[in-house]
C-alpha positions in Angstrom: 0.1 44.0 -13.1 -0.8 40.3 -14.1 -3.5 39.8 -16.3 -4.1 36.3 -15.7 -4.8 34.1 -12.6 -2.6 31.8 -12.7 0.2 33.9 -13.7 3.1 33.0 -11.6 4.2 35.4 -8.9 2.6 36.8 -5.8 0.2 40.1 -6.6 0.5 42.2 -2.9 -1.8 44.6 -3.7 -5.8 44.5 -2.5 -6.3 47.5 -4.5 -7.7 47.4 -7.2 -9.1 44.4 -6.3 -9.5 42.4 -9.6 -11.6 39.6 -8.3 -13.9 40.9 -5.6 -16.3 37.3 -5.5 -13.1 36.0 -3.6 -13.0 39.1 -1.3 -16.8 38.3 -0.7 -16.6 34.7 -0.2 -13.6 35.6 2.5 -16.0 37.6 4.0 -18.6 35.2 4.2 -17.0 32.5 5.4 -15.9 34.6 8.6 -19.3 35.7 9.3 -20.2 31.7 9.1 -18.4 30.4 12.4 -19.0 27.9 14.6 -16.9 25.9 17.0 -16.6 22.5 17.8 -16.8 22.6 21.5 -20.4 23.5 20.5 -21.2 20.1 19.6 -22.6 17.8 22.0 -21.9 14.1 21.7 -23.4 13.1 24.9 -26.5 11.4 23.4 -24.6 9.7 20.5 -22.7 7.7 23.4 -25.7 6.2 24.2 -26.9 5.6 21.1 -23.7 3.5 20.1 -23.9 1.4 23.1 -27.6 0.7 22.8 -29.4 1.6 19.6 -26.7 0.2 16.7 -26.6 -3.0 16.0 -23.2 -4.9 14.3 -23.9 -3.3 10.8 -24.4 0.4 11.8 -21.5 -0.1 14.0 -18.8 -1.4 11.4 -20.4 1.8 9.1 -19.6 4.1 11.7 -16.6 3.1 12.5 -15.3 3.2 8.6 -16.6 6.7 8.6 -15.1 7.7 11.3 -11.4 6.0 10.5 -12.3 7.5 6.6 -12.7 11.1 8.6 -9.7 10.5 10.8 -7.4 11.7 7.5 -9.2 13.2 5.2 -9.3 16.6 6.0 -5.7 16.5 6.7 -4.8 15.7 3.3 -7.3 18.6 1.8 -5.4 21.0 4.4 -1.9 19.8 3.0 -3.0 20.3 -0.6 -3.8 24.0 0.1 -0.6 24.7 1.6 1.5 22.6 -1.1 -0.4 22.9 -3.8 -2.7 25.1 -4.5 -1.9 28.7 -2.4 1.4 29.7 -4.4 -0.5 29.2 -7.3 -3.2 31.5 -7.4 -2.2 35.0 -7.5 -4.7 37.1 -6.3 -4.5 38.6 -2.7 -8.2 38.3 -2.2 -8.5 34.5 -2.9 -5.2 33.9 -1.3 -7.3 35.5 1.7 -9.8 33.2 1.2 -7.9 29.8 0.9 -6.2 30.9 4.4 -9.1 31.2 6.0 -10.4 27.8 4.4 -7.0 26.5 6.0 -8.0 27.6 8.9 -11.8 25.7 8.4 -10.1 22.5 7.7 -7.6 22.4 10.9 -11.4 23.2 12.6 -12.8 19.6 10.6 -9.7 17.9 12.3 -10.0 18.9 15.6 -14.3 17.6 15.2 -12.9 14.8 13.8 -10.6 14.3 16.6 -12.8 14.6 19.4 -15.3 12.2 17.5 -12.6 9.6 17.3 -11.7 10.4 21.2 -15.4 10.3 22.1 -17.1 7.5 19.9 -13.3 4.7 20.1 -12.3 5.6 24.0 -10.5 2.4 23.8 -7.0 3.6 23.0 -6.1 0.3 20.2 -9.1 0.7 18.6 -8.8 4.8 17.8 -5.0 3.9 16.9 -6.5 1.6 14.3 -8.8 4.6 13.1 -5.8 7.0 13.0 -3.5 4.6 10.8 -6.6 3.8 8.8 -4.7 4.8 5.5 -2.2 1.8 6.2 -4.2 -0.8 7.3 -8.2 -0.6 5.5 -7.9 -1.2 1.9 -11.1 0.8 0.9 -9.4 3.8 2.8 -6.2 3.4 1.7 -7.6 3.2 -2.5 -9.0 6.6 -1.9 -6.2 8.2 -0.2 -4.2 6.5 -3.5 -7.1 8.4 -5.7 -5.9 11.9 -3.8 -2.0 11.6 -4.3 -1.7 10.3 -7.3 -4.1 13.5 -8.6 -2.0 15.8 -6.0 1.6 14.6 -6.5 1.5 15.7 -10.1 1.9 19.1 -9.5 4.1 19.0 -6.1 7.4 19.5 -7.9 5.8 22.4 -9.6 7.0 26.3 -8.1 5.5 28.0 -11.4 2.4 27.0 -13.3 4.0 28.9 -16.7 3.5 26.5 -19.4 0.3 25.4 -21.1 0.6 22.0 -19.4 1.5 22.9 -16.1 -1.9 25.2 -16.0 -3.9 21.8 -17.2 -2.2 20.2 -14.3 -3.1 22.4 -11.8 -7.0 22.6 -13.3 -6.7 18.6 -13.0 -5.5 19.0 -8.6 -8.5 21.4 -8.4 -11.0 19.5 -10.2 -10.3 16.4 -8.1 -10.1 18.8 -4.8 -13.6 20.1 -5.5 -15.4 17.6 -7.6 -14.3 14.3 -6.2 -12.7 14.4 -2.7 -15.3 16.9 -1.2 -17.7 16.6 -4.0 -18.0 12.6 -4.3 -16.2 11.9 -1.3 -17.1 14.0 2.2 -20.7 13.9 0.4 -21.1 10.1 0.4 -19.6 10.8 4.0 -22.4 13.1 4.4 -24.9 10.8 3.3 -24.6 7.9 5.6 -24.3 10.3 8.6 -28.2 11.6 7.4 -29.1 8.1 6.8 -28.6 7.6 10.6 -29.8 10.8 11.2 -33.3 10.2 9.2 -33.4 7.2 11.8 -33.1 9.3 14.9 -29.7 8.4 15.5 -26.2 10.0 16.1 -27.6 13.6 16.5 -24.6 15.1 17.6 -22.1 13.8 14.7 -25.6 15.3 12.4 -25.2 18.5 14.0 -21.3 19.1 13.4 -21.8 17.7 10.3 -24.6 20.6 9.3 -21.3 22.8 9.9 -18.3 21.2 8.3 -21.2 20.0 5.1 -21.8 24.0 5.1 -18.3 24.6 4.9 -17.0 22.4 2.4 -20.2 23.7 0.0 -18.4 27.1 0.2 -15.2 24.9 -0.6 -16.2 23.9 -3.6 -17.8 27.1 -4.7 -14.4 28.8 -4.3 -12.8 26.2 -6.2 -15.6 26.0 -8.7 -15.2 30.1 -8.9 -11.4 29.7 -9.6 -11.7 27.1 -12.2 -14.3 29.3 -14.3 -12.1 32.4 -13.9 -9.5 30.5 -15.4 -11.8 29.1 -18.0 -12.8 32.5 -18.7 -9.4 34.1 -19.1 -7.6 31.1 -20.8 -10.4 29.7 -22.9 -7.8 27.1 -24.4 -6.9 25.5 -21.6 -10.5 24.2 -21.6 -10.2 21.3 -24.7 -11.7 18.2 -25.4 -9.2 16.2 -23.9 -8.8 17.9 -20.7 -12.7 17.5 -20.3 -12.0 13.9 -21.1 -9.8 13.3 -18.1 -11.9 14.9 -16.2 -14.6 12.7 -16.6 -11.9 9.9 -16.6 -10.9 11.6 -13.0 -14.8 11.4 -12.0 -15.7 7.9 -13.1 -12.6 6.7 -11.1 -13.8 8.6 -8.5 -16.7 6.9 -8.3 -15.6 3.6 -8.1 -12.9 4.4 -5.6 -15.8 5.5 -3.7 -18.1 2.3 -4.6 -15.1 0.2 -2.9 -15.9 1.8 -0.1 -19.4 1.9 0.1 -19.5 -2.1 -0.3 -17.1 -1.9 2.4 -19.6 -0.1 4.3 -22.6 -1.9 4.3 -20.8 -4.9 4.1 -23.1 -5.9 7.1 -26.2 -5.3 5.4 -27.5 -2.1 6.8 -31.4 -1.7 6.0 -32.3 1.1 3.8 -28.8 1.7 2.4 -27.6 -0.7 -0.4 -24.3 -0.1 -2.8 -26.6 0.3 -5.8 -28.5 3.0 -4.3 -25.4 4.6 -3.2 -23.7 4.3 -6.6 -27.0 6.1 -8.4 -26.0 8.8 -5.5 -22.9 9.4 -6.3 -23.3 9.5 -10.2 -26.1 12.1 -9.0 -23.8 14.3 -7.2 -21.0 13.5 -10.4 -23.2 14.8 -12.6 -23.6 18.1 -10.3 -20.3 18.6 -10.1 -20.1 18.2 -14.2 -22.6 20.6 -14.7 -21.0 23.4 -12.5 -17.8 22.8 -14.4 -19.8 24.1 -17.7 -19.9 20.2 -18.6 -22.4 17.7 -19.5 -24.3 15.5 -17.6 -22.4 12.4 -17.8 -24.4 9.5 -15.7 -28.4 10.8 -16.1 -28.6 9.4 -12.6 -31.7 10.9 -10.0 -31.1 10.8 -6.5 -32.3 7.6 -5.1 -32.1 9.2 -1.4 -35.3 11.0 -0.1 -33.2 12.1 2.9 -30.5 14.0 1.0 -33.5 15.4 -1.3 -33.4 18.9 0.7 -32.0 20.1 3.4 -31.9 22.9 5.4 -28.7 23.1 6.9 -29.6 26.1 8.8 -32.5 24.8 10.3 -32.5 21.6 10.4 -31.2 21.5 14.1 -34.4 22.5 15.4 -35.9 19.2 15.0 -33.2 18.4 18.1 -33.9 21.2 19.9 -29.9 22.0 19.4 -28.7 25.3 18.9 -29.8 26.4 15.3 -26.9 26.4 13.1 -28.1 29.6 11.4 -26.5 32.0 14.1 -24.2 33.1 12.4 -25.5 36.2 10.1 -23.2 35.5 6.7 -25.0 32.6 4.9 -28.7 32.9 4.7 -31.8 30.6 3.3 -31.9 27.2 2.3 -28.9 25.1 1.1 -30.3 22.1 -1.0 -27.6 19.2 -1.5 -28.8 18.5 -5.1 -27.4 22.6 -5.7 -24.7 22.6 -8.5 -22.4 23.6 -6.1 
């Protein structure tokens, strides 16, 4: 039997079940369901044509084209990247079902494009939004060039190859759905906290539910290996990881100037870079790291929310039907 994590091979057995957190996290995220045709979009129509002026418009429309893709290069990681690499049946169960929860992001993502750009140029210019915006294209850059490093690998054997795969994961969890979808995340409760957009708010409470238990698998693997291989955890891989962060951070800072590019009250690009050194610093101190930036959270919106819940206030359907996931999640949580 493998001893190890990340020993190569594929483990078939369930039992004994060597790490049962990835069984219960499997089981958790089934019990925590929804589906997009549950999500109604009929009042954010009219709040696009008559509530959003230039500003809020060109800041939907980037997150919407920056959505468009970037669940579909998560999903391809999984399969490419990261499944024939950690052998455990249970987690292996659990990174097929988070498959399955990102092909559910791209088909919300998809009929937001379909519903918010009905004009058929204008969604083809969201879809090829990785060619054509610049601020898009630098983070899609940021994903590969972290991602390709390990494609040409079948077995994670050697001391380096294991830092390499630590190095895809960390910039899986920490900066494309830690820095990334959450700065996403952000400007959709911006508009939110102004009344606006309430169906992209409530499909967002889902897919912002789901890529907190992303990240907490991820987080999960990366201490298991930590705990088995202490070595692999040096100063210099913690280095490049906070190397890996800071760029991060300005990948996403080009963007964010491309956002409010139009000026769009109550959001500025300072405030959002104190956010996302905020949510860096999170993600440091869940990797058993220091707090790097010593940056607060400059957004009283994002101070708490109750993801369950929250969907009251829009007399929607409460998210928290399904039975798997219960009390508050907080968005300043070391996930």
């Amino acid at each position: 039997m493998n001893t190890h994590l990340l020993d190569p091979g594929f483990d078939l057995t369930l039992r004994p079940m060597r790490y049962p957190q990835f069984y219960d996290m499997y089981r958790d995220a089934i019990r925590n369901t929804w589906t997009v045709e549950e999500v109604d979009f009929s009042s954010d129509l009219n709040d696009l044509s008559r509530k959003l002026g230039p500003a809020e418009r060109h800041l939907v429309e980037r997150l919407v084209a920056f959505f468009a893709t970037g669940d579909s290069i998560v999903a391809n990681n999984l399969v490419l990247n990261l499944y024939q690499h950690i052998n455990a049946p249970e987690a292996r169960m659990y990174l097929s079902r988070q498959l399955y929860e990102e092909a559910l992001h791209v088909q919300f993502y998809l009929t937001l494009l379909d519903t918010y750009l009905p004009d058929p140029v204008e969604r083809a210019k969201a879809f090829a939004a990785v060619e054509n915006i610049p601020s898009i294209r630098a983070k899609a850059d940021f994903c590969f060039r972290w991602m390709d490093s390990i494609q040409h690998l079948r077995r994670v054997e050697t001391r380096e190859d294991r830092r390499q795969f630590l190095l895809n994961l960390v910039c899986f969890a920490a900066c494309i759905e830690g820095l990334f979808f959450f700065a996403a995340f952000a400007y959709v409760y911006y508009l939110r906290s102004r009344g606006l957009l309430h169906g992209l708010a409530a499909g967002t409470n889902w897919v912002f539910r789901d890529e907190s238990c992303h990240m907490a698998f991820a987080f999960e693997v990366i201490a298991t290996v930590r705990k088995e291989e202490p070595d692999l955890f040096d100063d210099e891989l913690q280095a490049d990881i906070v190397r890996m962060i800071e760029d991060a951070v300005e990948c996403e800072m080009a963007f964010a100037e491309d956002v409010l590019s139009g000026g769009v009250a109550g959001l500025s690009p300072r405030d959002m870079r104190q956010y996302l050194q905020y949510c860096a610093d999170q993600r440091l101190v869940r990797l058993g790291m220091q707090r790097h930036f010593g940056s607060t959270n400059p957004f009283g919106f994002m101070d708490l929310q109750d993801v369950q819940e929250v969907t009251n206030f829009f007399e929607r359907r409460v998210s928290a039907y399904q039975v798997g996931v219960q009390g508050e999640v907080a968005f300043d949580a070391a996930f």
